[in-house]
C-alpha beads as a LAMMPS data file, in Angstrom:
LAMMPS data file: protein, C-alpha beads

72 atoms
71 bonds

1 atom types
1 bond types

-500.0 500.0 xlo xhi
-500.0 500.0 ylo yhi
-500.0 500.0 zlo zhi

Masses

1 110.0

Atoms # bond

1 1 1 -225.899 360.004 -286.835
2 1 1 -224.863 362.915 -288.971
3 1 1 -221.572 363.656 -286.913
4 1 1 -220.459 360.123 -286.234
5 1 1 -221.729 357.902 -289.070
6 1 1 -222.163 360.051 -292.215
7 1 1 -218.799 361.704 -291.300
8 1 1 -217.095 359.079 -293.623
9 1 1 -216.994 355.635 -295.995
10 1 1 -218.924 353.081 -294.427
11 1 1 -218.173 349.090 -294.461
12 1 1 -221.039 347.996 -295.836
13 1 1 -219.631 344.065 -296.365
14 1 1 -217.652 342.197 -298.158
15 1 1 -217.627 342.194 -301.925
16 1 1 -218.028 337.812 -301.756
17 1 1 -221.467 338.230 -299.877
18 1 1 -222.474 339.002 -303.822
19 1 1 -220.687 336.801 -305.880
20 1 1 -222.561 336.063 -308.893
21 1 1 -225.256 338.233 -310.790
22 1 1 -228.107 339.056 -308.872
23 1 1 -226.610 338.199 -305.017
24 1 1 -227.848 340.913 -302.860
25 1 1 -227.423 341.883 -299.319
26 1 1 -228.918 344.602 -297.170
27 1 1 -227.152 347.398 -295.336
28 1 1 -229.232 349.234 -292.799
29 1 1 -228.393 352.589 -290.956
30 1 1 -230.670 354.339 -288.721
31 1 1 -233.588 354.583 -291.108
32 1 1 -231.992 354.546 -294.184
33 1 1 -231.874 350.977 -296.078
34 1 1 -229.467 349.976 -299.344
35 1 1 -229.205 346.985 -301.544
36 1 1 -226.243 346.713 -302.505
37 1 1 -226.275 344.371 -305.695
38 1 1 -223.822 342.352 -308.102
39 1 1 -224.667 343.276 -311.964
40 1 1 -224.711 341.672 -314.889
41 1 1 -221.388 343.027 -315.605
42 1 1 -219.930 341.918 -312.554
43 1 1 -219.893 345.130 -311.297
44 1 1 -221.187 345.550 -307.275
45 1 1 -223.310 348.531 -307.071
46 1 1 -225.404 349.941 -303.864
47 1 1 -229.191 351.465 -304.517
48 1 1 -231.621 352.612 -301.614
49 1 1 -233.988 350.092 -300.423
50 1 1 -236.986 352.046 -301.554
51 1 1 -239.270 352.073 -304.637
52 1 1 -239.323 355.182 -306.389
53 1 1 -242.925 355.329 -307.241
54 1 1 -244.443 354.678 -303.545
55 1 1 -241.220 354.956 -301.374
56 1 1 -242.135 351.489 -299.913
57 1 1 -239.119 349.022 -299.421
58 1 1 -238.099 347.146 -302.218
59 1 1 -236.789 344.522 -300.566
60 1 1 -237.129 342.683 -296.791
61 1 1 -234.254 340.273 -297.421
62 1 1 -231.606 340.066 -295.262
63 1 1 -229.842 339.009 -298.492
64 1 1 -230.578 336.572 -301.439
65 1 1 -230.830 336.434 -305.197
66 1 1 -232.821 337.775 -307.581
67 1 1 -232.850 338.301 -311.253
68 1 1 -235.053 342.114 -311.037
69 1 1 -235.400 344.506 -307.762
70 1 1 -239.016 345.584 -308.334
71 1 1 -241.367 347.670 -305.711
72 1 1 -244.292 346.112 -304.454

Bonds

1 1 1 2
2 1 2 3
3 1 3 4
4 1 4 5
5 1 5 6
6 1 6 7
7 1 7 8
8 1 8 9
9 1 9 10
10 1 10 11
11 1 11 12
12 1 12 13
13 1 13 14
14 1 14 15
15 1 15 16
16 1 16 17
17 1 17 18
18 1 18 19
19 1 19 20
20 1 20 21
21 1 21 22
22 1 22 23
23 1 23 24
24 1 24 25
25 1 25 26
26 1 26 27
27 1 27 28
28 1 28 29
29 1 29 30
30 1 30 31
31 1 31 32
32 1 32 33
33 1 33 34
34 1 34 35
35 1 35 36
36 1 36 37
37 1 37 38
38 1 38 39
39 1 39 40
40 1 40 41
41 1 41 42
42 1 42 43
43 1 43 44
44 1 44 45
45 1 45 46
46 1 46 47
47 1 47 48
48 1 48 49
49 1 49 50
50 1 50 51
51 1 51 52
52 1 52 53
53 1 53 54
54 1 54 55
55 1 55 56
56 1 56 57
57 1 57 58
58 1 58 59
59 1 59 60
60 1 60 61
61 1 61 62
62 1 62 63
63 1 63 64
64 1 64 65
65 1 65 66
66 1 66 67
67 1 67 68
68 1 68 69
69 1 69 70
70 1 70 71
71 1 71 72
């Protein structure tokens, strides 16, 4: 993982599978997760998939929309 796939960028997908405010889609690699999220502003942003309080996922969603990521 560390010499093949962290080596570089990664595609995570396309900037239109978040079009509007609060589309998400999921990016898995090995055991790390990220949501990677259009803003309010329009900007498209990527966060890890995990609540900071109890390090559970935040999300199971292959993708979707949402108006708050919260932890469970």
């Amino acid at each position: 993982m560390e010499k093949i796939w962290r080596a570089s960028w990664l595609f995570a997908g396309c900037s239109v599978e978040a079009l509007a405010a609060g589309d998400f889609f999921r990016f898995d690699l090995g055991m790390h997760s990220l949501l990677v999220v259009r803003c309010d502003d329009g900007a498209v942003r990527a966060v890890h998939n995990s609540c900071r309080h109890r390090g559970m996922p935040v999300c199971l969603q292959r993708a979707g929309h949402v108006k708050r990521l919260r932890g469970p």
